[in-house]
C-alpha positions in Angstrom: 88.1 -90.9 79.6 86.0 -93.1 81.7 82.4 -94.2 80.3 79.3 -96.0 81.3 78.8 -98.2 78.1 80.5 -100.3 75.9 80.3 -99.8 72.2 79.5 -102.4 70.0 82.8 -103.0 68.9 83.8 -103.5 72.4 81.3 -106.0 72.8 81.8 -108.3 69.8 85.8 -108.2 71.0 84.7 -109.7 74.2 83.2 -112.8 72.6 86.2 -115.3 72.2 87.1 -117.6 75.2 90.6 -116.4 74.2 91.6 -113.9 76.5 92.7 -112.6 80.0 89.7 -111.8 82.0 90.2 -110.7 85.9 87.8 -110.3 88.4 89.2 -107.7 91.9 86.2 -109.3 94.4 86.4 -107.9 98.1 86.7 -110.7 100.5 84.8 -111.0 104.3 87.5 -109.3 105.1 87.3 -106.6 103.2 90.8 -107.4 101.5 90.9 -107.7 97.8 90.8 -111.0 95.7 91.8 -111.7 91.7 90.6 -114.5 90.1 91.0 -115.3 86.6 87.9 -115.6 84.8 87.9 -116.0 80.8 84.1 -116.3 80.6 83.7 -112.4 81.2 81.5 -111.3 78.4 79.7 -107.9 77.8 75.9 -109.1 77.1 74.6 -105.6 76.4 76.5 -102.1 76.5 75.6 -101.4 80.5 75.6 -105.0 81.6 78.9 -108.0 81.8 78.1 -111.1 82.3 80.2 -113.8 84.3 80.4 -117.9 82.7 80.5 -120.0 85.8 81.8 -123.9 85.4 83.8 -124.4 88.6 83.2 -122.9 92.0 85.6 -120.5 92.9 86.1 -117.8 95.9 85.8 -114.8 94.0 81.6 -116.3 93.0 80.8 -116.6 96.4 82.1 -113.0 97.1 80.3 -111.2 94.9 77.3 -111.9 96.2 78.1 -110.4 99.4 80.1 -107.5 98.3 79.0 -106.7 94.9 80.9 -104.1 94.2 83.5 -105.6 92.0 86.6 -104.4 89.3 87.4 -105.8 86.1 90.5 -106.1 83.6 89.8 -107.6 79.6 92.9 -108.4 77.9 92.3 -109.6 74.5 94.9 -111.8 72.2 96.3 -108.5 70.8 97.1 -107.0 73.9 94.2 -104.6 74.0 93.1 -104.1 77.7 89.7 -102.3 79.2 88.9 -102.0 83.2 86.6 -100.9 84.9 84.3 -101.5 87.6 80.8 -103.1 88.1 78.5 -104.5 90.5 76.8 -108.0 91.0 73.1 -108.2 90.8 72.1 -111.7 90.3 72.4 -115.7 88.7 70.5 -117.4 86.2 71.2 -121.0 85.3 69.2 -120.8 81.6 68.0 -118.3 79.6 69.8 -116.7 76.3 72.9 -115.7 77.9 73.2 -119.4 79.2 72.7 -120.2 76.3 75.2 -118.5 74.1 78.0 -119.5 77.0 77.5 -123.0 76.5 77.2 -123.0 72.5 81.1 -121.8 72.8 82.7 -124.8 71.5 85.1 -125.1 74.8 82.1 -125.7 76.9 79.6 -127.4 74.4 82.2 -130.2 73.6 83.3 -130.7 76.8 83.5 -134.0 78.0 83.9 -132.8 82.0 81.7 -129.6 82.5 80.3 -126.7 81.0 78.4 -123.7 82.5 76.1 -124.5 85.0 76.0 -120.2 86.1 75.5 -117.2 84.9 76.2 -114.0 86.6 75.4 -110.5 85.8 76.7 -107.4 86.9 75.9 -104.0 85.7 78.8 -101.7 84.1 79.3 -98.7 86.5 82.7 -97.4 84.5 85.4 -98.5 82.2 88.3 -96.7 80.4 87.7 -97.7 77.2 90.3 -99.8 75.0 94.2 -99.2 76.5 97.3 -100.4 75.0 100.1 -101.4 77.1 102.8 -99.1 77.5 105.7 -101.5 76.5 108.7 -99.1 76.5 107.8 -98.2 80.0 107.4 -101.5 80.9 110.8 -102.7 79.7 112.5 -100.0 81.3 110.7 -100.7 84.4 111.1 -104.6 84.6 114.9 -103.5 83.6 115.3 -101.3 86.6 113.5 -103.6 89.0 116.0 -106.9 88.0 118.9 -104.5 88.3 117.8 -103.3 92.3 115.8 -105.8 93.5 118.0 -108.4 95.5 118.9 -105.0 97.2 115.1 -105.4 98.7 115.4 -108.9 99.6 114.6 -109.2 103.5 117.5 -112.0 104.3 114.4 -113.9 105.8 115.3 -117.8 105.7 111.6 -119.2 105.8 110.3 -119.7 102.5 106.6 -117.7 101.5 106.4 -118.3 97.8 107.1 -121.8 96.1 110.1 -122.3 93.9 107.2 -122.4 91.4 105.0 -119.1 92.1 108.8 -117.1 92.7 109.9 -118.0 89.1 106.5 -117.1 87.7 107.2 -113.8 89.2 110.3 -113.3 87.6 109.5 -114.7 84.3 110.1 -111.6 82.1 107.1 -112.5 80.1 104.4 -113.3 82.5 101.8 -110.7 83.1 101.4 -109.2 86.9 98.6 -107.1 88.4 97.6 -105.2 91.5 94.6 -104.4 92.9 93.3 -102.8 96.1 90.3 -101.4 97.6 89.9 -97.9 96.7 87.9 -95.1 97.7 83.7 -95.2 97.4 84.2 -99.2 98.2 85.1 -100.5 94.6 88.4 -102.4 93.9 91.1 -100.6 91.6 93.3 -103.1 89.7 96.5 -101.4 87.9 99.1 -103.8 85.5 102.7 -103.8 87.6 103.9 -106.0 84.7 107.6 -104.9 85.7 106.7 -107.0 89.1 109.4 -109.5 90.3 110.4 -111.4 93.5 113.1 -109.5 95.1 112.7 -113.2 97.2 110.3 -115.6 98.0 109.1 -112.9 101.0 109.0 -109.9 99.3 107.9 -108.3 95.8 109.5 -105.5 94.3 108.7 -103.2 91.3 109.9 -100.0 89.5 107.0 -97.5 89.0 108.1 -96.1 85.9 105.0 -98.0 84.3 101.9 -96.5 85.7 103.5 -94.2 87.6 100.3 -92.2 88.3 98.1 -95.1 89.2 100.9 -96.2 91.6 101.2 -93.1 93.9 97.6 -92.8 94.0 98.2 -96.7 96.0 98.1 -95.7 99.6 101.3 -96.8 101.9 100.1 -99.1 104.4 97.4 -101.0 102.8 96.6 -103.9 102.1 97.2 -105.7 98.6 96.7 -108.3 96.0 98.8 -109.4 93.1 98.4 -111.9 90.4 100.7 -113.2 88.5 100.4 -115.0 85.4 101.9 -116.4 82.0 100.0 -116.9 78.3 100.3 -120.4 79.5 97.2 -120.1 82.1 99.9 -120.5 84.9 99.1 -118.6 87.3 99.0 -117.0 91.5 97.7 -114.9 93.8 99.8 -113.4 97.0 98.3 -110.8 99.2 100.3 -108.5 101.3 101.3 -104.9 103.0 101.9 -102.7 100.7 105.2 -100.5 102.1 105.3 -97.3 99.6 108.3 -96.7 97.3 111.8 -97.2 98.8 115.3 -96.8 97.7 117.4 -99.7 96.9 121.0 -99.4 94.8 119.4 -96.0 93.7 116.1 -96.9 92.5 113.1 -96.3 93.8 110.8 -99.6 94.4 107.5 -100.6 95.2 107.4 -102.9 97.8 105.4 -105.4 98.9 105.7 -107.9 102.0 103.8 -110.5 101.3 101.8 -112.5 104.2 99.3 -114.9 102.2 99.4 -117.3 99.2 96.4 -118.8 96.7 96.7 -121.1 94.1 93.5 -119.9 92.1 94.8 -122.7 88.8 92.2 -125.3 88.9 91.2 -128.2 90.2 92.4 -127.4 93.4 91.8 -124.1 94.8 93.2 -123.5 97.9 95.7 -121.4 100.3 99.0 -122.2 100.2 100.6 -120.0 102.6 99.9 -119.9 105.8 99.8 -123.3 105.1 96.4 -125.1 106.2 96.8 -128.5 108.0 94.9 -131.3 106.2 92.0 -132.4 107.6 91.1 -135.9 107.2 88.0 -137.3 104.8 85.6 -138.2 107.2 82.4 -138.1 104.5 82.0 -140.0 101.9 
């Protein structure tokens, strides 16, 4: 049942720097972005706050599009979403304070936070567990009929790299779009995998509910990521469920590639030409 406060509980598990936090932004575009941000922090029941030390994307974003979805994983594997919206900055105060007393960023040779953000809680779900036997079925169905979804397409989209983090049993994958009223809707598809390096494919026996309500035709993001911080982003059409070796798939055609992992943000696909230094 959907809220519009965090308890205290809920706060205090928020605290540690220890966690999964995920950010759904809305580009220029209006196509959705993920970015991993571990600094998400509720400062109050009806208000998150948002640790900036590097500059990514998803900062810049927000604050044209404010409307924004979020996604806390904690240590345990207790997950809350929801969504918010972006209302200003601050670079001190008590907040900026508290951030940079965490000892990751207070004995940090190389940076700490120079920004805080704040957003005010429109909605969250409350605490969620995953639904593991669901998933394991799914991911099991998904290996078993994927390559049956494979396009046959020579040119290579994802990296050796970002493909195998995609199949890695273990590595966590969500997908978010941009739902109805303007806000972003982010939904674990843990059972995600490469059916190749063009194309993702997953069983919607996990989510099931959330997953028909994604509309054929639009537009997606997925992120994929391990308990190692390893981690990408891949945009793409999202085709409905299909039929492969009789099982029904979610499919996914992907057409654009991020490396979000830091210190180099960047597109990787379609790749950008370099451009040489011309400013020193």
């Amino acid at each position: 049942m959907n809220r519009n406060s965090f308890s205290q509980d809920e706060i205090e598990a928020f605290r540690p720097a220890e966690k999964i936090g995920l950010i759904v932004s809305i580009d220029p575009s209006g196509l959705p972005h993920i970015t991993l941000i571990t600094t998400i922090m509720a400062a109050n029941p009806t208000q998150i706050t948002l640790g900036e030390f590097c500059k990514g994307k998803s900062k810049e974003y927000i604050q044209k599009n404010p409307n924004i979805a979020f996604l806390i994983m904690t240590l345990d594997k207790k997950m809350w979403r929801g969504n918010a919206k972006w209302t200003h900055l601050k670079r001190e105060g008590p907040e900026y304070e508290i951030y940079n007393d965490i000892p990751m960023f207070r004995y940090n040779t190389y940076f700490g936070i120079n920004t805080v953000h704040y957003l005010d809680l429109i909605q969250t779900s409350g605490r969620e567990s995953l639904p593991m036997s669901h998933i394991v079925r799914a991911s099991l169905l998904t290996r078993m009929a994927k390559s049956g979804a494979g396009t046959g397409k020579r040119k290579r989209i994802l990296k050796p790299f970002a493909e195998a983090l995609f199949n890695k049993m273990d590595s966590l994958k969500f997908i978010a779009y941009v739902g109805e009223g303007g806000f972003p809707v982010i939904v674990p598809v843990v059972q995600c995998q490469a059916a190749d390096s063009t194309r993702l494919a997953f069983s919607p026996g996990a989510y099931k509910e959330e997953i028909l309500h994604i509309p054929t035709g639009t537009q997606v993001a997925v992120f994929a990521i391990t308990m190692g911080m390893e981690d990408v982003l891949i945009r793409g059409m999202y085709s409905g469920i299909q039929r492969f070796r009789g099982v029904s798939l979610g499919i996914i055609d992907i057409g654009w590639v991020y490396n979000s992992m830091p210190p180099c943000h960047g597109q990787i696909y379609p790749e950008v030409a370099l451009k040489p230094v011309v400013n020193f």
